[in-house]
C-alpha positions as MATLAB code, in Angstrom:
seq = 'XXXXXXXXXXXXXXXXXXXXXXXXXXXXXXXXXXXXXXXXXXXXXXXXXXXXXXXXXXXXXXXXXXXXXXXXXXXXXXXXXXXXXXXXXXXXXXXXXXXXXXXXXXXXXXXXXXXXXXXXXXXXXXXXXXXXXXXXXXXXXXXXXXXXXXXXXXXXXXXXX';
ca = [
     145.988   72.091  -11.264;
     147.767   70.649  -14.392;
     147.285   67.041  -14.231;
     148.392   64.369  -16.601;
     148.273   60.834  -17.037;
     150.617   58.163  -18.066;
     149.266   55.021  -19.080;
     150.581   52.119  -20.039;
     150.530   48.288  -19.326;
     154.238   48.786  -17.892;
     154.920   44.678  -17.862;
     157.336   45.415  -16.499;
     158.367   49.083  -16.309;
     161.866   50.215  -18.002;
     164.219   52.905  -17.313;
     162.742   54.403  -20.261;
     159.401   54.585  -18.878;
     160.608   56.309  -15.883;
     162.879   58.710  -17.804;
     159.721   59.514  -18.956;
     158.129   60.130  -16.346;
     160.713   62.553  -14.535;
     160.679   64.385  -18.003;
     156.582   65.076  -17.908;
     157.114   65.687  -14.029;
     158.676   69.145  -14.334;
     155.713   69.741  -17.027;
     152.748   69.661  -14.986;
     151.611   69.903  -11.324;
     150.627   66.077  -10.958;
     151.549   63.098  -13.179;
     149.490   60.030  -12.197;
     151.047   56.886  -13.714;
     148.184   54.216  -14.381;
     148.297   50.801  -14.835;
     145.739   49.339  -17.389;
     144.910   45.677  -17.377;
     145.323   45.387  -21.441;
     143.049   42.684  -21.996;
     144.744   41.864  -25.514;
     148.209   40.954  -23.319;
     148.980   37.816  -21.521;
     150.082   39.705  -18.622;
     153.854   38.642  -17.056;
     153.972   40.608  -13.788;
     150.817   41.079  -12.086;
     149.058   44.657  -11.883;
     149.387   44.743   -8.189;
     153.221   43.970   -8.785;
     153.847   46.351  -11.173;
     151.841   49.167   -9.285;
     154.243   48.303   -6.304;
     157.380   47.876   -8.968;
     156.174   51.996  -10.382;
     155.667   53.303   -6.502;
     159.364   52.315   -6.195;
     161.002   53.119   -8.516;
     159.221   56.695   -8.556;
     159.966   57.704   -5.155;
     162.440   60.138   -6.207;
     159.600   62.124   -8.078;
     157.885   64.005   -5.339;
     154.428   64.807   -8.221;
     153.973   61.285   -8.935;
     151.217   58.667   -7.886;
     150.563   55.302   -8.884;
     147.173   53.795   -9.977;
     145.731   51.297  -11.865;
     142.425   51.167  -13.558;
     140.508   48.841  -16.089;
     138.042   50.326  -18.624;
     138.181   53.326  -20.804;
     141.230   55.930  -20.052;
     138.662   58.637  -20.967;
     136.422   57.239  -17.992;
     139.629   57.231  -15.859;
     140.359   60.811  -16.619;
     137.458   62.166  -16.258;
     136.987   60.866  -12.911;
     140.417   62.201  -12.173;
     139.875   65.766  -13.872;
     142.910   65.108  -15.806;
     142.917   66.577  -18.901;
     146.418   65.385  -20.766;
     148.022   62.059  -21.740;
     151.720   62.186  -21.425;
     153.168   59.120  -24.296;
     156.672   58.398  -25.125;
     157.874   57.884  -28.418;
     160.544   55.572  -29.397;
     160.125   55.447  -33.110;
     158.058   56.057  -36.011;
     156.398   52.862  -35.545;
     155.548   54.311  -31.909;
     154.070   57.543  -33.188;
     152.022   55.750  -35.725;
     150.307   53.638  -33.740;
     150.181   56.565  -30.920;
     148.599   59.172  -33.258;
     145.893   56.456  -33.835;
     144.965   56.089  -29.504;
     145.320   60.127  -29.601;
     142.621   60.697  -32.139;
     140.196   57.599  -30.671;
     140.331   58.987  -27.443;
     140.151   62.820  -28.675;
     136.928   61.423  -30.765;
     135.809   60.176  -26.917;
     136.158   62.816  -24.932;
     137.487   66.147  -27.420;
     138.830   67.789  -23.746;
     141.873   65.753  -23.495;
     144.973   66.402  -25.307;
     148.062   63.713  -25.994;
     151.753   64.859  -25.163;
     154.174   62.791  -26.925;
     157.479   63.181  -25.312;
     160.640   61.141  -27.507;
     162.423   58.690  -26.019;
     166.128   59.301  -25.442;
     168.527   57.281  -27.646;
     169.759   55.250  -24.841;
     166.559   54.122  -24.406;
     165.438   54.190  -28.016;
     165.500   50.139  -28.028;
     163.996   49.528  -24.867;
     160.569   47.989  -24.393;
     158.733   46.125  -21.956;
     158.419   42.880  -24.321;
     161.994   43.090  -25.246;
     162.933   42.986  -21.374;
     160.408   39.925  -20.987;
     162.031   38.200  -24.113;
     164.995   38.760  -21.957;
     163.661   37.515  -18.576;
     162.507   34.154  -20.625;
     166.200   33.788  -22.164;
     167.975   34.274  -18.819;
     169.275   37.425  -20.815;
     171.102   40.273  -18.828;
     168.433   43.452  -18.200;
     170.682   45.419  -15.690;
     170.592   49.031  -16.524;
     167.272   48.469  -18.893;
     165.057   48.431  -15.821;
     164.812   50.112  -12.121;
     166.279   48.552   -9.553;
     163.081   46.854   -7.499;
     162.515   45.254  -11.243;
     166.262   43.684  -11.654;
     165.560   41.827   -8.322;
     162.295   40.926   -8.826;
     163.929   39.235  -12.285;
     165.958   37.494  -10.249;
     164.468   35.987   -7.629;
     162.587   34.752  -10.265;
     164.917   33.001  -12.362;
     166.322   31.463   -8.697;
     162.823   30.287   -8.370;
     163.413   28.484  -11.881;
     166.178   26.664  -10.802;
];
């Protein structure tokens, strides 16, 4: 079985993210999508909320499962006999600072390989912190982010009020 991972912190997840994912989806036999708990972030949604926001909004993709995992994605895929990491791109900036996590986790386990897939150019300027710059500035993230997400958004700017 071809099985690939997609990790990510996904705080919260965009339509980007999930363009991804239907893109790496016709690519391999699995695709499971894994939450990390990025110890470096102050985290905005909860992991159990944005496990149950990726579930959602990847119904439509009949290869897809959600997880979430702390620790070492090496450790994760081993335990998961996955051997590929499927990363989008947006930018230059993206692919510098992905090359780097490719070749640290190549060093840390040489049997997995990184996929970079680009992002498309609608989605080119859409990131997770820009959406939660949004969500703080009562800015407008319909069409940026799935569905489940928008309402989540805002209930909670209701619950601000």
């Amino acid at each position: 079985m071809r099985r690939a991972v997609c990790s990510g912190s996904f705080d919260p997840v965009t339509n980007g993210h999930i363009d991804i994912f239907e893109r790496a989806s016709t690519m391999f036999d699995e695709i499971i999508i894994c939450v990390f708990h990025n110890v470096n972030k102050q985290a905005f949604f909860p992991v159990e909320e944005r496990v149950r926001f990726l579930r959602e909004a990847t119904a439509h993709i009949e290869n897809v499962r959600v997880d979430s995992f702390s620790g070492l994605i090496t450790d994760y895929m081993k335990a998961h006999e996955a051997h590929v990491i499927v990363r989008g791109v947006r930018s230059i900036k993206d692919l510098e600072y992905e090359q780097n996590e490719a070749y640290m986790i190549r060093h840390l386990e040489p049997d997995i390989d990184t996929v970079f897939l680009l992002t498309r150019p609608e989605y080119s300027f859409v990131s997770s912190s820009g959406i939660r710059e949004l969500i703080r500035f009562h800015g407008d993230v319909h069409g940026l982010v799935p569905p489940c997400v928008e309402q989540a958004i805002q209930i909670l700017g209701q619950e601000r009020e």
